[in-house]
N, C-alpha and C positions, 0 to 999 in steps of 0.2 A: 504494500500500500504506500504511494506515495508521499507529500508531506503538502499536499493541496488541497485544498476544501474541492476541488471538482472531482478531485478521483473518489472523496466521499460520499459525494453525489452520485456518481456513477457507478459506484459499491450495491447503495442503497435502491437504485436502481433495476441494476443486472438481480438482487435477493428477490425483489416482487416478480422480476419474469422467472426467474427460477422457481417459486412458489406455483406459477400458476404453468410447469411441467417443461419449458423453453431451454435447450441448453446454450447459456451464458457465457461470453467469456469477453473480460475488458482489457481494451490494449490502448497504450500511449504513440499516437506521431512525436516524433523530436523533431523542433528547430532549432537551429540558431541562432541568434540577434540579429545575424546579417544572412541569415537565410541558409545556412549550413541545413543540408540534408541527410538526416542520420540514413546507415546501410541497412537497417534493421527495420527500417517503417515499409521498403519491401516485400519484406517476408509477414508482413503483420499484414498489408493489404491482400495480401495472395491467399490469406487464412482466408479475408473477407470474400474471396473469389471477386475481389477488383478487377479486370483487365488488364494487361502490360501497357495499352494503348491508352487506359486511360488515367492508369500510376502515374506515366511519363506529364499528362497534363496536370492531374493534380497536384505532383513535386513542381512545377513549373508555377502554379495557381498559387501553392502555399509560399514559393519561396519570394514572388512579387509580395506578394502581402506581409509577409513577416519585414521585408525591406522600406518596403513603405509604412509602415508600426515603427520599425525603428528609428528612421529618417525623422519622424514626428514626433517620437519622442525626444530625441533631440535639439531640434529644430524649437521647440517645445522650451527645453532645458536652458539653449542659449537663447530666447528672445524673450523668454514670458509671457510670450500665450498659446493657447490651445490651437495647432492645426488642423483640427475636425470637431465636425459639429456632431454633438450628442443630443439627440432629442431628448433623452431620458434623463440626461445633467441638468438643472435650473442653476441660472445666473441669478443676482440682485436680481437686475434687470430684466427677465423670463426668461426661453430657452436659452442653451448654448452654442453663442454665434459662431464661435472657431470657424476657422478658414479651411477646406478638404485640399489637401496636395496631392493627395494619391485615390483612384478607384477603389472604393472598398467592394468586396464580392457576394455582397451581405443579399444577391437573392440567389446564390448558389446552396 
């Protein structure tokens, strides 16, 4: 078990489908800051019966996004403000206006 609140989640999860007779099994992708792709998330999709065709795109998918996360955080760090808007943040002022630098893939 992890040291995340999501992998708790995902625990608590995977017990209710196991309850209800479903066989279970939870696995972690690795990134890295700058978009490092661990060798082992391979063999973790291949469990999931992924495709090779469509592995190859979602290490591509993941590793734009993890680069643009980081860039922002960043970017972020050295100017003091948010470069993405969060609808679900509230400012004083109502939402959060932050500025988007990078495509987020959020209807994938």
């Amino acid at each position: 078990m992890g040291p995340f609140r999501e992998d708790l989640e995902c625990f608590n999860i995977s017990q209710v489908f196991r309850g209800r007779g479903y066989d279970v099994k939870v696995n972690t992708l690795i990134m890295g800051t700058l978009g490092a792709w661990d060798s082992s998330n391979g063999s973790i999709l291949r469990s999931c019966h992924v495709s090779h065709r469509y592995t190859k795109l979602m290490c591509c998918l993941l590793v734009y996004d993890t680069i643009c996360w980081s860039h922002d955080i960043y970017m972020e760090h050295i100017m003091g403000h948010h470069q993405y808007s969060d609808p679900i943040r509230q400012t004083a002022t109502g939402p959060d206006p932050g500025g988007t630098t990078c495509t987020r893939w959020t209807s994938l």
